[in-house]
VMD Tcl script that builds the backbone (N, CA, C; Angstrom):
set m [mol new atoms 501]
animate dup $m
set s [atomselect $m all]
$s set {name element resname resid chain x y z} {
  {N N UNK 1 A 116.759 75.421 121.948}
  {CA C UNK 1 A 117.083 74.151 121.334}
  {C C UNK 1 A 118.323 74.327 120.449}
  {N N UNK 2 A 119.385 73.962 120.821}
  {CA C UNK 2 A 120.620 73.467 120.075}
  {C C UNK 2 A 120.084 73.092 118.063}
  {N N UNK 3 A 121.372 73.893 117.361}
  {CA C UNK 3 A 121.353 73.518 115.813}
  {C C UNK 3 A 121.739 72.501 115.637}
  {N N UNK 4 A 121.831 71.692 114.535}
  {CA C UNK 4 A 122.352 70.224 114.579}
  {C C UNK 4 A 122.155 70.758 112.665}
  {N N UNK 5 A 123.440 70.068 112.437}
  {CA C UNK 5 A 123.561 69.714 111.221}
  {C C UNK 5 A 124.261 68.398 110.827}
  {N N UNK 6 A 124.647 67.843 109.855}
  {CA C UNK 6 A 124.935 66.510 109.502}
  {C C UNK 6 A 125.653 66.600 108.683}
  {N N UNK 7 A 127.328 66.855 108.404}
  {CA C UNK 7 A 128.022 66.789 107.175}
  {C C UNK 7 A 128.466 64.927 106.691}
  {N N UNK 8 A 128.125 64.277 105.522}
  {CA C UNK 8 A 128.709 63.050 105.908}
  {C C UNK 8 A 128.489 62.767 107.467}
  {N N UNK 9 A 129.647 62.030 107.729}
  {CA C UNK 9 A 129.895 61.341 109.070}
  {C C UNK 9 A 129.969 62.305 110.479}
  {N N UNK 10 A 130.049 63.359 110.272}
  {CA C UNK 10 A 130.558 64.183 111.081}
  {C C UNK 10 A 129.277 65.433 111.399}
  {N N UNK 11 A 128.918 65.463 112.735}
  {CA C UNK 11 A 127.467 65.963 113.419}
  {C C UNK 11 A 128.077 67.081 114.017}
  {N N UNK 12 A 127.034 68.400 113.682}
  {CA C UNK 12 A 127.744 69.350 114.339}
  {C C UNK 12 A 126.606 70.380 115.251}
  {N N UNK 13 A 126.549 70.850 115.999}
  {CA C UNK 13 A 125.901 71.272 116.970}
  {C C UNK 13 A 126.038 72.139 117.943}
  {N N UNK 14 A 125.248 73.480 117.332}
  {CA C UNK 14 A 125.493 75.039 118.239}
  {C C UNK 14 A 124.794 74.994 118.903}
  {N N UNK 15 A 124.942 75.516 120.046}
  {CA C UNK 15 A 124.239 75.813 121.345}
  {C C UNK 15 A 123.809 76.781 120.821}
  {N N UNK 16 A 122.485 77.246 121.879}
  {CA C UNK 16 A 121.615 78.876 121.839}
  {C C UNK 16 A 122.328 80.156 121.947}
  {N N UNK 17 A 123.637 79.699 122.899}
  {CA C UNK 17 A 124.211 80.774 123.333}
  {C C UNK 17 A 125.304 81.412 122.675}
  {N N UNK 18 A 125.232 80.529 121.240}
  {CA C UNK 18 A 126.408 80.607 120.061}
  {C C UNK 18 A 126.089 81.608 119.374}
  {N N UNK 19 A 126.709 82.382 118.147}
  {CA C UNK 19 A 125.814 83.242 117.430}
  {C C UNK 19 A 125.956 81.869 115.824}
  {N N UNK 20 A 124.478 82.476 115.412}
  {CA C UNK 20 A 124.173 81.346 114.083}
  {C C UNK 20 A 124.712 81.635 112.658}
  {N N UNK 21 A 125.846 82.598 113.030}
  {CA C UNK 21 A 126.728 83.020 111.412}
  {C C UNK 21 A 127.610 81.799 111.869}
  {N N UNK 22 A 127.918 81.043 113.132}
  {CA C UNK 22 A 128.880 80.364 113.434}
  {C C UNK 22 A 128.405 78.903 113.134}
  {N N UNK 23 A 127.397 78.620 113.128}
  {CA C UNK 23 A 126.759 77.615 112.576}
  {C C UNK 23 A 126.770 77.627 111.178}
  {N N UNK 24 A 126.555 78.468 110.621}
  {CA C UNK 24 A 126.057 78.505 108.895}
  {C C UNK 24 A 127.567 78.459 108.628}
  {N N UNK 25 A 128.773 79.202 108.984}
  {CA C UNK 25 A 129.890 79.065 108.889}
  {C C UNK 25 A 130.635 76.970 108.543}
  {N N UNK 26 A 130.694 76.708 109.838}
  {CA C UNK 26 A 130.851 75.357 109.966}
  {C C UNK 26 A 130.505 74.399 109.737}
  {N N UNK 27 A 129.047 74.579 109.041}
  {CA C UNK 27 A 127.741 73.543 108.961}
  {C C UNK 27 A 128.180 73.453 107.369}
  {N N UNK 28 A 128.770 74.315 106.514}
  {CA C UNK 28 A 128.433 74.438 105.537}
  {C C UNK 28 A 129.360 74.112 104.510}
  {N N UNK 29 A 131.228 74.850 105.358}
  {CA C UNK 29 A 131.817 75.180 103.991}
  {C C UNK 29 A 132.841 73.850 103.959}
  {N N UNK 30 A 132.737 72.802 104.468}
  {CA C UNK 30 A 133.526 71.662 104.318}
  {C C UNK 30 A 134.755 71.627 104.781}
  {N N UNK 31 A 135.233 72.733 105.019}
  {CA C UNK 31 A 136.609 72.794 106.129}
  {C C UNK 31 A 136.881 71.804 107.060}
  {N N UNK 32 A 135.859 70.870 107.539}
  {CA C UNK 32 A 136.146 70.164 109.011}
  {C C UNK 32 A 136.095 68.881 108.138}
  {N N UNK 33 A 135.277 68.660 107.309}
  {CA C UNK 33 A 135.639 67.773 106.412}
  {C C UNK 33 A 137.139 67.209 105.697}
  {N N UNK 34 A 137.317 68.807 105.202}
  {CA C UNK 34 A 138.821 68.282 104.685}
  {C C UNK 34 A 139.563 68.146 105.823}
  {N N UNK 35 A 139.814 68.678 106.871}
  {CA C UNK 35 A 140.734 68.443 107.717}
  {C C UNK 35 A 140.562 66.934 108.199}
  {N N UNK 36 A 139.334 66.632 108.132}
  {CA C UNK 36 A 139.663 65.136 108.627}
  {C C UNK 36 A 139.959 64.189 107.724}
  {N N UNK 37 A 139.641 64.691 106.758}
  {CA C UNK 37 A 140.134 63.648 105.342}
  {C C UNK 37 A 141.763 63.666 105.397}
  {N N UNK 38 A 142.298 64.637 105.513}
  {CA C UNK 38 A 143.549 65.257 105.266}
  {C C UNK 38 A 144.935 64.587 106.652}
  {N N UNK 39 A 144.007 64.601 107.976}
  {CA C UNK 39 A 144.591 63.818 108.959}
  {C C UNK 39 A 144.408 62.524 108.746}
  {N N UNK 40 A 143.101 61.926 108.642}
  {CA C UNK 40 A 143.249 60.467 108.423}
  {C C UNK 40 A 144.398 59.837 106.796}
  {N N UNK 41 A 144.658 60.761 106.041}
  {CA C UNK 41 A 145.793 60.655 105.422}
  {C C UNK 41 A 146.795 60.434 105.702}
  {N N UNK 42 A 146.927 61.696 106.431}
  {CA C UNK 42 A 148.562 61.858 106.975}
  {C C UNK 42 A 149.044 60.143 107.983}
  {N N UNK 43 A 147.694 60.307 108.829}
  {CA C UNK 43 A 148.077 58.845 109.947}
  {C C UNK 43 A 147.998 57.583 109.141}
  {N N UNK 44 A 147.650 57.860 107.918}
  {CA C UNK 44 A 147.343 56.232 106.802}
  {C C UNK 44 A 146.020 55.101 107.385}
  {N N UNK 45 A 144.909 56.249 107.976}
  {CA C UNK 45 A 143.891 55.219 108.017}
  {C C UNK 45 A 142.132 55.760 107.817}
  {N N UNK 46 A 142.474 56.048 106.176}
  {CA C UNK 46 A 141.450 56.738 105.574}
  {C C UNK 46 A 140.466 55.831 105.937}
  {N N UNK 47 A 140.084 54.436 106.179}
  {CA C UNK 47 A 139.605 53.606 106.544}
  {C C UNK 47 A 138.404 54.242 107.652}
  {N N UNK 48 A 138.833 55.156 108.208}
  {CA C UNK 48 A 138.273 55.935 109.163}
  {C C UNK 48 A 136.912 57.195 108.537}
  {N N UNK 49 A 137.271 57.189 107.607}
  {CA C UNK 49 A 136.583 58.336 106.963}
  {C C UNK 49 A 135.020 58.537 107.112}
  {N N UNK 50 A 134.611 57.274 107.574}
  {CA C UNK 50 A 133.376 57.308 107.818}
  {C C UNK 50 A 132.598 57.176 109.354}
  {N N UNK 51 A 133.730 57.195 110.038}
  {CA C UNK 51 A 133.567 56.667 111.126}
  {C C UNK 51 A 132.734 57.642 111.921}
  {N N UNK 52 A 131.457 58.134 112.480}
  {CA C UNK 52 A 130.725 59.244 112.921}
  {C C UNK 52 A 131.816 59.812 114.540}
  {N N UNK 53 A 131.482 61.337 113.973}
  {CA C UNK 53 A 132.125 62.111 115.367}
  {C C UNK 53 A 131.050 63.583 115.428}
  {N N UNK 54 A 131.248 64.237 116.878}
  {CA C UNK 54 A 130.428 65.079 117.206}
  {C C UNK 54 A 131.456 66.863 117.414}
  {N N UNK 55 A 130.702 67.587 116.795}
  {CA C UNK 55 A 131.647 68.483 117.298}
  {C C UNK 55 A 130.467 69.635 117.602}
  {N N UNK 56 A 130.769 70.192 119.011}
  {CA C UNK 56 A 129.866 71.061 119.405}
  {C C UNK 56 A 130.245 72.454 120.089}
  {N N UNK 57 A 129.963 73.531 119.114}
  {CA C UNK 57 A 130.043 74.635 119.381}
  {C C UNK 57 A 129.415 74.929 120.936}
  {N N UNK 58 A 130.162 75.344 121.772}
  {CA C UNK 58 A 129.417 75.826 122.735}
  {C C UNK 58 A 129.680 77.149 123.434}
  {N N UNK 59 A 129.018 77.565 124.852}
  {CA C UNK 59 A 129.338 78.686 125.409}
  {C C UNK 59 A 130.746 78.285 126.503}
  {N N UNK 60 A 131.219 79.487 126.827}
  {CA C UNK 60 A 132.580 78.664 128.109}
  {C C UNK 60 A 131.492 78.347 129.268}
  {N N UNK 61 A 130.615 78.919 129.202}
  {CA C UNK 61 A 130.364 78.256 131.080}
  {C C UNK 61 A 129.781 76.731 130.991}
  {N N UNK 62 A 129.368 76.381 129.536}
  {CA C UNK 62 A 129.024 74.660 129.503}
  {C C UNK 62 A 130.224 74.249 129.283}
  {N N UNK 63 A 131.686 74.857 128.618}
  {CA C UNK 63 A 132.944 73.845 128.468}
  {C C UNK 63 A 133.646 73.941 130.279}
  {N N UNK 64 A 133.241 74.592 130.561}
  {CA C UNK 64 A 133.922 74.844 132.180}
  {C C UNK 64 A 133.328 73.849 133.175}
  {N N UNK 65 A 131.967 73.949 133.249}
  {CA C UNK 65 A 131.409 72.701 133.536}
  {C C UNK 65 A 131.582 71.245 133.226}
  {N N UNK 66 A 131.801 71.055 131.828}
  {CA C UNK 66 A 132.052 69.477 131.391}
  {C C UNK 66 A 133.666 69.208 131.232}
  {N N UNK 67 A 134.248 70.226 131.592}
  {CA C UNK 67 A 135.940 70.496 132.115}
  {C C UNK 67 A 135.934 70.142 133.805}
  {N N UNK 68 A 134.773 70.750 134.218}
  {CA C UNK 68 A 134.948 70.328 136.033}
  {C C UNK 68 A 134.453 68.956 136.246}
  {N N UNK 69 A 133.480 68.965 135.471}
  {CA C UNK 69 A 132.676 66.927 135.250}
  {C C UNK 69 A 133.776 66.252 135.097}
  {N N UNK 70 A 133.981 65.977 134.027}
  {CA C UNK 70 A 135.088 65.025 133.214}
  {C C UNK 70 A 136.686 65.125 133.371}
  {N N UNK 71 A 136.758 66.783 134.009}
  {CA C UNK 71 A 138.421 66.408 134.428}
  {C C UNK 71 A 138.457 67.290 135.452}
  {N N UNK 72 A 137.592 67.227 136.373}
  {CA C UNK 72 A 138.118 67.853 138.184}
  {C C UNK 72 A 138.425 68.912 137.901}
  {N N UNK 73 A 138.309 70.181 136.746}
  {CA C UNK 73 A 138.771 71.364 136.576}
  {C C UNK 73 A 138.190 72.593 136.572}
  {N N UNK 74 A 137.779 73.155 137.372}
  {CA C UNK 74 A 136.990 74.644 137.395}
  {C C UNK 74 A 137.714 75.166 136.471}
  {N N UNK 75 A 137.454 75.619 135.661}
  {CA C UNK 75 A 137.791 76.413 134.480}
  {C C UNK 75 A 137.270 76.028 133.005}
  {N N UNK 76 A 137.682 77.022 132.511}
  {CA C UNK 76 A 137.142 77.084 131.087}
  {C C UNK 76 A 138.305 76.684 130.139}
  {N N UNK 77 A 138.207 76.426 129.270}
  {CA C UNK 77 A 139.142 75.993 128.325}
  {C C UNK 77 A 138.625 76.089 126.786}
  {N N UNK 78 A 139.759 75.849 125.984}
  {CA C UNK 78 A 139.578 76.223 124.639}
  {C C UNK 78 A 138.311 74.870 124.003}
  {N N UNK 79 A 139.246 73.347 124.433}
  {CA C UNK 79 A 138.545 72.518 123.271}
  {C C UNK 79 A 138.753 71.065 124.695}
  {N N UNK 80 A 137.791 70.668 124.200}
  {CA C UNK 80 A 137.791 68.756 124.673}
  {C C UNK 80 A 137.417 68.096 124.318}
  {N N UNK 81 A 137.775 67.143 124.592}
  {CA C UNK 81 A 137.895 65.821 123.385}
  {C C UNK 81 A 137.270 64.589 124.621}
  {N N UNK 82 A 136.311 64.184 123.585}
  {CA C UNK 82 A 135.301 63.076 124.990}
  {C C UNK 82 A 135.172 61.334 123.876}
  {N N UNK 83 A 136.776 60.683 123.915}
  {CA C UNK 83 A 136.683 59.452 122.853}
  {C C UNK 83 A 135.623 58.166 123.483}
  {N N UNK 84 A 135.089 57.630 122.472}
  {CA C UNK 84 A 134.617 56.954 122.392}
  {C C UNK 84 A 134.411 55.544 122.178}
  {N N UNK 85 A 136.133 55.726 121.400}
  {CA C UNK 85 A 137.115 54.217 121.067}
  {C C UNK 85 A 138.037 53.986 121.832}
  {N N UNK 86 A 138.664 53.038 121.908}
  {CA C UNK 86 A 140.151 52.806 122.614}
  {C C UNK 86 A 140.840 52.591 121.089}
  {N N UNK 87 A 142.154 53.650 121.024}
  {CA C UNK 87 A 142.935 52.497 120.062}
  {C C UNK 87 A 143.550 51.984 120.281}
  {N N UNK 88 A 144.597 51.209 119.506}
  {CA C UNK 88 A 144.696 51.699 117.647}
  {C C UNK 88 A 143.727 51.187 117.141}
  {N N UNK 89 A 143.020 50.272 117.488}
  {CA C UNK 89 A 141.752 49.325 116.738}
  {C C UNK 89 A 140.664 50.201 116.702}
  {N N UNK 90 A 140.565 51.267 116.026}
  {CA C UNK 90 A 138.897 51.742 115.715}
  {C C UNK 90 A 137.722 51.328 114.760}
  {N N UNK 91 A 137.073 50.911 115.076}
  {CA C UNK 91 A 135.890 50.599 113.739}
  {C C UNK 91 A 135.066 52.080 113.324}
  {N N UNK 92 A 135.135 51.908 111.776}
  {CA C UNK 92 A 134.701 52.754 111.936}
  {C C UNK 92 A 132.943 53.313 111.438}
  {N N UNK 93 A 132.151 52.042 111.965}
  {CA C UNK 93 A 130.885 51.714 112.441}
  {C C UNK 93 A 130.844 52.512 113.372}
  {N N UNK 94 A 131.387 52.567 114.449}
  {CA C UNK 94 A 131.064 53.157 115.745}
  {C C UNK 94 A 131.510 54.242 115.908}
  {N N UNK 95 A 130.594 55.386 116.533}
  {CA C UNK 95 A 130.985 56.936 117.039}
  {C C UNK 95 A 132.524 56.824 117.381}
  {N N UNK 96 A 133.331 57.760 117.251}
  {CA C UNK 96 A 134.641 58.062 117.614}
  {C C UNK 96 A 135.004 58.970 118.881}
  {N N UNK 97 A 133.614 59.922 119.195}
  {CA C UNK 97 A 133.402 60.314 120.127}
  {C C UNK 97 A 133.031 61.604 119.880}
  {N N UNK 98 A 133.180 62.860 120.601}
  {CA C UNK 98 A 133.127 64.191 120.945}
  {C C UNK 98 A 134.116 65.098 121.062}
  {N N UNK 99 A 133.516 66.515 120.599}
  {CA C UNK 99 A 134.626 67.657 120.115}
  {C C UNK 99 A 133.638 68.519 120.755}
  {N N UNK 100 A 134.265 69.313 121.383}
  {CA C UNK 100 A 133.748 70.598 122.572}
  {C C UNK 100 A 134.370 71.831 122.358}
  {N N UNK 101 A 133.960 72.537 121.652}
  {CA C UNK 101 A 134.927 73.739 121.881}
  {C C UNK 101 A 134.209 75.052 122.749}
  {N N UNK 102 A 134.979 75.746 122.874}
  {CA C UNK 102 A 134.254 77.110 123.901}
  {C C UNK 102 A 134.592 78.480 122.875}
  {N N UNK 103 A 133.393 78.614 122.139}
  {CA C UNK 103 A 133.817 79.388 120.971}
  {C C UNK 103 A 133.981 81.233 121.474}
  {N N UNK 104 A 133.599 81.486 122.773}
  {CA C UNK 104 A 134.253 82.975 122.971}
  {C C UNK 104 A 134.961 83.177 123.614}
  {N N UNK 105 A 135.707 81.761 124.045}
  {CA C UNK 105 A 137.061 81.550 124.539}
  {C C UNK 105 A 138.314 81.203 123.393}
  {N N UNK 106 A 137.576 80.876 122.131}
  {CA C UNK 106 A 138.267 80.429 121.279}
  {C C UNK 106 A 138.547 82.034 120.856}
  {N N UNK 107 A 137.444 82.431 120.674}
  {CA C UNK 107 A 137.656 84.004 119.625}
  {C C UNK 107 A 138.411 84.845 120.299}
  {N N UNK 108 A 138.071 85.131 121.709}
  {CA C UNK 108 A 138.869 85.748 122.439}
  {C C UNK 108 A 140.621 85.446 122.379}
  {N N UNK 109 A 141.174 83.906 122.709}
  {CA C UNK 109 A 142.400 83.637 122.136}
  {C C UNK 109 A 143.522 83.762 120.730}
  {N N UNK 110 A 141.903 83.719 119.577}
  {CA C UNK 110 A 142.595 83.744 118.618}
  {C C UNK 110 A 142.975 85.331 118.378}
  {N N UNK 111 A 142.507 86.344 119.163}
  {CA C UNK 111 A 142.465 88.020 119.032}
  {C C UNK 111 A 143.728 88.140 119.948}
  {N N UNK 112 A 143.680 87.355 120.695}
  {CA C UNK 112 A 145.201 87.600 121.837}
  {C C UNK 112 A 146.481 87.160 120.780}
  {N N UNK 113 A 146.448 86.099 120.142}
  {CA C UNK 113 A 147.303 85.356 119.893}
  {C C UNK 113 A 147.497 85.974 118.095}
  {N N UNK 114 A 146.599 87.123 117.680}
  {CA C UNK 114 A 146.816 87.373 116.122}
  {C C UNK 114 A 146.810 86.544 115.216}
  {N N UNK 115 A 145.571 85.216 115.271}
  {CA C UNK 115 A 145.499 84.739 114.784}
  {C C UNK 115 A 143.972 84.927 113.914}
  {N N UNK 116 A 143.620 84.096 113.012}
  {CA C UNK 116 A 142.372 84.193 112.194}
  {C C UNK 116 A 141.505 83.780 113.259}
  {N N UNK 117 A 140.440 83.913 113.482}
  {CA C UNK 117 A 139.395 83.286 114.163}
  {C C UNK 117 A 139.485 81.920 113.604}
  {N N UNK 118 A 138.806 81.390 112.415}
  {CA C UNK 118 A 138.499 80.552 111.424}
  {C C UNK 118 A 139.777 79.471 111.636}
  {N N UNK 119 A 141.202 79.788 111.200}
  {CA C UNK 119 A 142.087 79.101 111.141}
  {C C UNK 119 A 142.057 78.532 112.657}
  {N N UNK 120 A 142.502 79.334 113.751}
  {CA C UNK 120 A 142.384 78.959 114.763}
  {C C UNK 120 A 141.570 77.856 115.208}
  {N N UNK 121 A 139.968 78.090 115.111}
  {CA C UNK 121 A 138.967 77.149 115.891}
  {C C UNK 121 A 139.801 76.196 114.735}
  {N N UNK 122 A 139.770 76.157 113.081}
  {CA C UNK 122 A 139.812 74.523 112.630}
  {C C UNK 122 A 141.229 74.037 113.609}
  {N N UNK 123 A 142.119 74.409 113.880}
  {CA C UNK 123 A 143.454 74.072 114.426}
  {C C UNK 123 A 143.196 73.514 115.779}
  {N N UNK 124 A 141.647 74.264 116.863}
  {CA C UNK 124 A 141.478 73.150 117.516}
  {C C UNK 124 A 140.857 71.826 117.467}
  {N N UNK 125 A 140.093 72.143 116.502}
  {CA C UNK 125 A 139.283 71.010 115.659}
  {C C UNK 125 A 140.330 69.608 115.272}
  {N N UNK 126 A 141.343 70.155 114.822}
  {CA C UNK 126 A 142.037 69.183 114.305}
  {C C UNK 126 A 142.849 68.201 115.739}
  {N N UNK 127 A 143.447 69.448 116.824}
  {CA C UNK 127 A 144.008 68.962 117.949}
  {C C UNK 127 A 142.749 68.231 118.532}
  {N N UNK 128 A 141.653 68.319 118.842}
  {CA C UNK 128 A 140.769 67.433 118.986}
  {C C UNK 128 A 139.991 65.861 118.140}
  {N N UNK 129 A 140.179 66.140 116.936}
  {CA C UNK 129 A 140.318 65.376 116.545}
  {C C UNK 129 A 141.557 63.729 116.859}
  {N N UNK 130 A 142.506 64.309 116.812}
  {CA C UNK 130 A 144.032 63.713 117.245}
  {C C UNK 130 A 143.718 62.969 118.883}
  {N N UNK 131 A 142.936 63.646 119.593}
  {CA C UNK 131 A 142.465 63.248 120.913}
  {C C UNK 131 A 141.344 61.949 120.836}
  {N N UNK 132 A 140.738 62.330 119.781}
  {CA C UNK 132 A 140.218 61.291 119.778}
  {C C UNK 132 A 140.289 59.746 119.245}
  {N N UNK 133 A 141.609 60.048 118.626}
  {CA C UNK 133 A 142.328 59.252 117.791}
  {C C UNK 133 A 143.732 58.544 118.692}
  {N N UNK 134 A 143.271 58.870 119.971}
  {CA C UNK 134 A 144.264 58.381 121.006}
  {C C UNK 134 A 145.593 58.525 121.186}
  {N N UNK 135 A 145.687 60.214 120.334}
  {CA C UNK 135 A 146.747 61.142 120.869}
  {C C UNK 135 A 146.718 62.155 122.068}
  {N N UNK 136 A 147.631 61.978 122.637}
  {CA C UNK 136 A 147.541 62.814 123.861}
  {C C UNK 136 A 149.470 63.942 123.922}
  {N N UNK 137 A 148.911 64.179 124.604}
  {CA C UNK 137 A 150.205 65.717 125.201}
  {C C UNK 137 A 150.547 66.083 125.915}
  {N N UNK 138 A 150.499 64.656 127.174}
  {CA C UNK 138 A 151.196 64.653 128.773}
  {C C UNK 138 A 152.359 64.672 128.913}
  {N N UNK 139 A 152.911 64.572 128.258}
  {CA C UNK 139 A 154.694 64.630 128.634}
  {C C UNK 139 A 155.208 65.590 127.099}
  {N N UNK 140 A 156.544 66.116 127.220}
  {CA C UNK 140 A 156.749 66.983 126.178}
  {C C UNK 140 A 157.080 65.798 124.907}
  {N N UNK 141 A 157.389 64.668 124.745}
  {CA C UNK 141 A 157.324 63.266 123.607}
  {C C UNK 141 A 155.979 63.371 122.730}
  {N N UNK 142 A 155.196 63.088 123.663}
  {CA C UNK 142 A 153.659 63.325 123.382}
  {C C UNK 142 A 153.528 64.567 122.591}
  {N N UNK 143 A 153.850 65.998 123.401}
  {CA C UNK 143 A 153.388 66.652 122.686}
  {C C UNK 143 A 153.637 67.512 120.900}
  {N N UNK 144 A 155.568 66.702 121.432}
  {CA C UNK 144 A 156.248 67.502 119.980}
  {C C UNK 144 A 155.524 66.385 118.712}
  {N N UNK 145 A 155.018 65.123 119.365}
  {CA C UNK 145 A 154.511 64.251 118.130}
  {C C UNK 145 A 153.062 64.698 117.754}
  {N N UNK 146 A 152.629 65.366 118.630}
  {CA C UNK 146 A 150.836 65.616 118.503}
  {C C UNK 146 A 150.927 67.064 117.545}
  {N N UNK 147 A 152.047 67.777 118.298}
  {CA C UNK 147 A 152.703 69.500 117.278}
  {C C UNK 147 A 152.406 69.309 115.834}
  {N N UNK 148 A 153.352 68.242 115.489}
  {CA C UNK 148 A 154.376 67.993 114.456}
  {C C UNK 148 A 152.672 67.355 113.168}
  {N N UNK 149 A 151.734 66.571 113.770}
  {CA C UNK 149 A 150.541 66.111 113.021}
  {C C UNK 149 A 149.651 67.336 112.471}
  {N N UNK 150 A 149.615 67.925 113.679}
  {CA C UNK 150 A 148.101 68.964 113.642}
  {C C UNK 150 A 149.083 70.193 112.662}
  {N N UNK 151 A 150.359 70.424 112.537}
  {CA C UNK 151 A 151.183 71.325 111.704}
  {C C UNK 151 A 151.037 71.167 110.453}
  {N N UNK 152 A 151.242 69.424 110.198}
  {CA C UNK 152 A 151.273 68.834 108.719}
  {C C UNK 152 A 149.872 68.689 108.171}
  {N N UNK 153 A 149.087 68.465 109.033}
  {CA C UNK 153 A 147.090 68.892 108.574}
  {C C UNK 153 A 146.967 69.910 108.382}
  {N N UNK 154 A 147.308 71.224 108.915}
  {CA C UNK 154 A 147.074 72.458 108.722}
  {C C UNK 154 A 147.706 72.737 107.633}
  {N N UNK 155 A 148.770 72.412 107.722}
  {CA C UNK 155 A 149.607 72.881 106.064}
  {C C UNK 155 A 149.189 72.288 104.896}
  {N N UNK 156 A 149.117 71.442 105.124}
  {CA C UNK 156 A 148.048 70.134 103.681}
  {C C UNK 156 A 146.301 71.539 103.558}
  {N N UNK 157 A 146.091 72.330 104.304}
  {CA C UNK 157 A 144.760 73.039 104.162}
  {C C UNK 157 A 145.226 73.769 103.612}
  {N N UNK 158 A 146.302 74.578 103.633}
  {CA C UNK 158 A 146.610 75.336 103.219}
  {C C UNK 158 A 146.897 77.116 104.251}
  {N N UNK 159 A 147.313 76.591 105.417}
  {CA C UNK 159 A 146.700 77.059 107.254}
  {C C UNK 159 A 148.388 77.623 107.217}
  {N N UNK 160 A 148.552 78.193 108.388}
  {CA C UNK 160 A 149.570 78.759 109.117}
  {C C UNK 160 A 150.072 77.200 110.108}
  {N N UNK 161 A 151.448 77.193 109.937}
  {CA C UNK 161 A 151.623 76.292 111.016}
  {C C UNK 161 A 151.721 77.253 112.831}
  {N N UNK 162 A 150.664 76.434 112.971}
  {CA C UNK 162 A 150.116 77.376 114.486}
  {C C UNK 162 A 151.471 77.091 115.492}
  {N N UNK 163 A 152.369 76.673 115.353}
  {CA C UNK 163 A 153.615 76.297 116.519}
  {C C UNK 163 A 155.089 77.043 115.780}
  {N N UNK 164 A 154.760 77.074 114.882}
  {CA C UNK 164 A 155.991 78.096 114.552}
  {C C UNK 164 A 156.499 79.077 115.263}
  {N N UNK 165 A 156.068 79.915 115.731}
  {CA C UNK 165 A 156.604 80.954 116.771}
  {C C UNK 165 A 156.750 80.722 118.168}
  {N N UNK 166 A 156.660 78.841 118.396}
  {CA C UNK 166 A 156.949 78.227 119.733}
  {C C UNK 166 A 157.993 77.691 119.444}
  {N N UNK 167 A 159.132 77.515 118.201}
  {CA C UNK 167 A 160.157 76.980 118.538}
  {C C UNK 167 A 161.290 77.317 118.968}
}
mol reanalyze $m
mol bondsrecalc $m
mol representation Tube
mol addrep $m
């Protein structure tokens, strides 16, 4: 049976196959909190702050699966984003949607890439977030504007800007 915790607005939920320092980690220290306080700043629609979202720790072979469901893709991947709104009009009564990450695909990347574990997953947290907020990163327009948000959230944390060594 899956953990479930409840920060404010924001539901969070480890799979079995997670380890539970990663739960007590996320469940606890308000990090995902500020980051969303901190983005709905930056975009000017704190208005949002209450608006419920899901974020769920999982294993890669359930993000590979709901990667082949939801987008025709055999493979595994870092993070996905499953919205729930159309914008710009969100209420924020209603779920905003879902946050998926593949946390030993995450750890594994952030060890390739010399990054923090911690910083990393919040950095996909936040790029997921932005997804659900009806940012996307299909064309390179898209993506230097989606860069340029999740840089200025991370830095408002007090984070590494994660694209710096892509310019």
């Amino acid at each position: 049976m899956p953990k479930q915790a409840m920060n404010n607005n924001i539901g969070i939920i480890l799979d079995d196959s997670v380890d539970d320092e990663i739960f007590r980690r996320w469940a606890s220290d308000g990090q995902i909190e500020k980051a969303w306080l901190a983005l709905l700043t930056i975009l000017g629609i704190k208005s949002l702050i209450t608006a419920p979202l899901c974020i769920r720790f999982a294993s890669n072979s359930i993000v590979r699966q709901l990667n082949h469901e939801w987008r025709n893709k055999d493979a595994v991947t870092d993070v996905l984003s499953f919205p729930m709104q159309d914008g710009p009009d969100f209420s924020p009564e209603q779920p905003l949607g879902d946050i998926v990450l593949a946390i030993p695909f995450v750890h594994d990347a952030a060890k390739t890439l010399a990054l923090s574990v911690e910083h990393h997953t919040l950095h996909l947290i936040v790029h997921g977030m932005l997804h659900l907020l009806a940012y996307d990163h299909q064309d390179d327009e898209e993506a230097i504007v989606m860069q340029a948000l999740e840089s200025t959230c991370l830095q408002q944390l007090g984070l590494e800007n994660p694209y710096l060594n892509n310019v």
